[in-house]
DORO-180760 format. One record per residue (C-alpha): residue in one letter; x, y, z. Coordinates in Angstrom, 1 decimal. Layout:
<aa A, u X, v Y, w Z>
...
END
This chain:
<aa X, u -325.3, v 105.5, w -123.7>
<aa X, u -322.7, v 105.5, w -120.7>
<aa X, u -320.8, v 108.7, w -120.7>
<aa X, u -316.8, v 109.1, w -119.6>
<aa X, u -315.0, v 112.5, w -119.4>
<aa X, u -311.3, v 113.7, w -118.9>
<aa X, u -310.2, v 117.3, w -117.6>
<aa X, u -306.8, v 118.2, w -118.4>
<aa X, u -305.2, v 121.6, w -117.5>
<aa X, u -301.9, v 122.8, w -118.2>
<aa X, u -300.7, v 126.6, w -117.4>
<aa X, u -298.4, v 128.1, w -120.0>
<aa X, u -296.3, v 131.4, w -119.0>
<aa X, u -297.4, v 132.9, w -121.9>
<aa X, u -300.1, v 135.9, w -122.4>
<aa X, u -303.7, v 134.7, w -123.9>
<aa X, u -303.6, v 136.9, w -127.0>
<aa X, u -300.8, v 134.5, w -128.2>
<aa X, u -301.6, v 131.1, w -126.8>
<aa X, u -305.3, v 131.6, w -128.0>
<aa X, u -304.8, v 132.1, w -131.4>
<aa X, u -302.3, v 129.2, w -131.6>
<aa X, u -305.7, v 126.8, w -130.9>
<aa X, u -308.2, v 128.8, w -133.3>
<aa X, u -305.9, v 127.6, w -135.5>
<aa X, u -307.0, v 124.4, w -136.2>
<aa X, u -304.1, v 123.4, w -138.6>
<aa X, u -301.9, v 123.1, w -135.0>
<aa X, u -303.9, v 119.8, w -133.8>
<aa X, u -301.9, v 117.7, w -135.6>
<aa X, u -298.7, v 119.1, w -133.8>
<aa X, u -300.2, v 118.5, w -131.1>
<aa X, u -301.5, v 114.9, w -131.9>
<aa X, u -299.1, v 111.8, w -131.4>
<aa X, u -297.6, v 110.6, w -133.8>
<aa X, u -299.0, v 107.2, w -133.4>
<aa X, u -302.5, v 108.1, w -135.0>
<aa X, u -301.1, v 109.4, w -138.2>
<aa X, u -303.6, v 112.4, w -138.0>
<aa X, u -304.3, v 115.1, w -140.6>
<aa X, u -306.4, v 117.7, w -140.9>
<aa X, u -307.7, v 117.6, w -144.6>
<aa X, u -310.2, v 120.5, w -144.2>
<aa X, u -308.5, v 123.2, w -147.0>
<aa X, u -306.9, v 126.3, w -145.6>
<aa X, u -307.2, v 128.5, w -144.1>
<aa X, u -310.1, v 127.3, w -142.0>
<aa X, u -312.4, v 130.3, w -140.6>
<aa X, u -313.3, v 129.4, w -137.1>
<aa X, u -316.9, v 130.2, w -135.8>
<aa X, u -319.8, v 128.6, w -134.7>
<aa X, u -321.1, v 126.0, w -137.3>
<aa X, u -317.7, v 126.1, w -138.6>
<aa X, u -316.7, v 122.2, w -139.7>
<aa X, u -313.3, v 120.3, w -140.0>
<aa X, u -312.3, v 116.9, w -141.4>
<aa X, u -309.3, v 115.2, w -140.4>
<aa X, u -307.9, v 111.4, w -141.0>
<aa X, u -306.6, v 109.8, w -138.9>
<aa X, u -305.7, v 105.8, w -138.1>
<aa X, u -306.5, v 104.3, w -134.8>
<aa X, u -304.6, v 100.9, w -134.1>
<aa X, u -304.3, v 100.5, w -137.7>
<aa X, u -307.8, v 101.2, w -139.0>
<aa X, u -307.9, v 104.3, w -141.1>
<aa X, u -310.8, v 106.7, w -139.8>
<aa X, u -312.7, v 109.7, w -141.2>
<aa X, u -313.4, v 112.2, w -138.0>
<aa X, u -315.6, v 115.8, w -138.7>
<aa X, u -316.1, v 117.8, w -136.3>
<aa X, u -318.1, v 120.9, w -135.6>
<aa X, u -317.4, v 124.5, w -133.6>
<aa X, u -320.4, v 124.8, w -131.7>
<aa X, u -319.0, v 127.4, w -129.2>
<aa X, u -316.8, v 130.1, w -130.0>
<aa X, u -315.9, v 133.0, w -127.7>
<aa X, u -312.4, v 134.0, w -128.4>
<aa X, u -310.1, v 134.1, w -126.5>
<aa X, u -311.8, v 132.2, w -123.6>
<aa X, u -313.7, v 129.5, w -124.4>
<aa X, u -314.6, v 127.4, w -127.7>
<aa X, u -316.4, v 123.8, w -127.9>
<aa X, u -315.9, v 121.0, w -130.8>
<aa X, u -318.1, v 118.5, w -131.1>
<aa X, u -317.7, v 115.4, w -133.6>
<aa X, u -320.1, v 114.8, w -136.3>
<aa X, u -318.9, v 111.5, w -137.4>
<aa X, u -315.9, v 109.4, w -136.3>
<aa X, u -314.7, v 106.8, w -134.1>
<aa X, u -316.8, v 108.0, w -131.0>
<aa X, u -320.5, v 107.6, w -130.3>
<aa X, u -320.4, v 110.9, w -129.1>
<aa X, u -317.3, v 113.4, w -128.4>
<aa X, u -317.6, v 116.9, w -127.1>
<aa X, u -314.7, v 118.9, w -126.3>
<aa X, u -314.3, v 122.3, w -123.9>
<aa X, u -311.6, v 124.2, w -124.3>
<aa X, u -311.0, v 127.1, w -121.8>
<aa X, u -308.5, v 129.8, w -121.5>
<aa X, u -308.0, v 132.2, w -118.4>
<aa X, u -305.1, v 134.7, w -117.7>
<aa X, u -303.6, v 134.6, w -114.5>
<aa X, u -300.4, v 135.3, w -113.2>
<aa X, u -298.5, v 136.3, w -116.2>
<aa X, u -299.8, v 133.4, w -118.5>
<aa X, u -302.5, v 131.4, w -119.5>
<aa X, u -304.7, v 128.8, w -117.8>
<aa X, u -305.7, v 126.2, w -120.3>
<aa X, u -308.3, v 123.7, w -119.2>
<aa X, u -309.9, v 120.8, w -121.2>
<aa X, u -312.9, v 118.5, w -120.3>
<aa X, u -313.8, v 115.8, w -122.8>
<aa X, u -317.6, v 114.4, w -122.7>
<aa X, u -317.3, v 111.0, w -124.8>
<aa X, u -319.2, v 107.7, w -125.5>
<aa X, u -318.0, v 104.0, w -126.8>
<aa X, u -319.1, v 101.4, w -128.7>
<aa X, u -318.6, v 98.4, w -126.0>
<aa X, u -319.4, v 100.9, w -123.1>
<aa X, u -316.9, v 100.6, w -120.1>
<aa X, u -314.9, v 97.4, w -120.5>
<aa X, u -313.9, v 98.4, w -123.8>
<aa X, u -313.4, v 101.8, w -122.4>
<aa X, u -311.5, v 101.1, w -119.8>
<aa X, u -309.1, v 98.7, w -121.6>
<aa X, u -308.4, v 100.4, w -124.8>
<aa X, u -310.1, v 104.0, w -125.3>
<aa X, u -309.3, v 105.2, w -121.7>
<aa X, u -306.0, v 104.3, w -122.1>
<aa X, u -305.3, v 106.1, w -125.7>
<aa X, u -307.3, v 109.2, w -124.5>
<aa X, u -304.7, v 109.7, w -121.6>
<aa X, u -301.8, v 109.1, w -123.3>
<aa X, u -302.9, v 112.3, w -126.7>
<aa X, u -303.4, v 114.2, w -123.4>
<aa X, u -300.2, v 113.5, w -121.9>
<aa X, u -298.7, v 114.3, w -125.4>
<aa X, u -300.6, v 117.3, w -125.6>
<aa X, u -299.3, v 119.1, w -123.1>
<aa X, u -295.6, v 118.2, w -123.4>
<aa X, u -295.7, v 119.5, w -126.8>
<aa X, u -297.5, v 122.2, w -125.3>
<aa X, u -294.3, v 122.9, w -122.8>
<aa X, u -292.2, v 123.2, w -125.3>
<aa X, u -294.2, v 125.4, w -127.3>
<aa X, u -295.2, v 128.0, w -124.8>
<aa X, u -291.6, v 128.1, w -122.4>
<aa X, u -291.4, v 130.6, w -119.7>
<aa X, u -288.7, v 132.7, w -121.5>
<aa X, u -289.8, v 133.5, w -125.6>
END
């Protein structure tokens, strides 16, 4: 199974004890989702975030409605948690989420281990593609969220 990644990271000038919180909430991915992919999270609230903990979401992807679970398999608040998916469009997806305070504010860093059905042309053509663009919506939402002056 070939394996691609992305690291995104984004400071906000905001401390962690409130830009953490805002991510262990797992209600706020689909503010942070495009609108594109119609996502919802369909997990009942609240959710109780911890290790084992499990979400399901819908979402649709070029038109096809999909069924995504995903798992909390790390959880150290307020620096670090990992999701992993259980079942959904991926062959595999494992996401790393990490938060540092520097400077006034809050690092935030991603890095996304995923795998495809078609391997790297189909990749590279239309996963690739969709990945970068959530990301790129992801942290303009972010932006706007978390501005330098509350």
């Amino acid at each position: 199974m070939k394996l691609f990644s992305i690291d995104r990271s984004i400071f906000l000038p905001r401390p962690i004890d409130e830009v953490f919180p805002f991510f262990a909430d797992a209600r706020n991915l689909e503010r942070l989702t495009p609108t594109f992919l119609k996502f919802h999270v369909i997990t009942p609230a609240p959710i109780a975030m911890h290790p084992g903990a499990r979400i399901r979401y819908k979402l649709s992807l070029h038109g096809i409605p999909i069924s995504w679970e995903s798992e909390i398999t790390a959880w150290n608040p307020p620096h670090r948690f990992v999701d992993e998916q259980l079942r959904g469009p991926y062959r595999l997806w494992r996401h790393e989420h990490r938060f540092v305070s520097q400077n006034n504010g809050t690092q935030v860093s991603d890095h996304v281990d995923y795998a495809v059905l078609g391997g790297s042309i189909i990749n590279s053509l239309f996963v690739a593609p969709d990945v970068r663009r959530i990301f790129d919506y992801r942290t303009q939402i972010l932006q706007s969220l978390f501005p330098q002056n509350k």
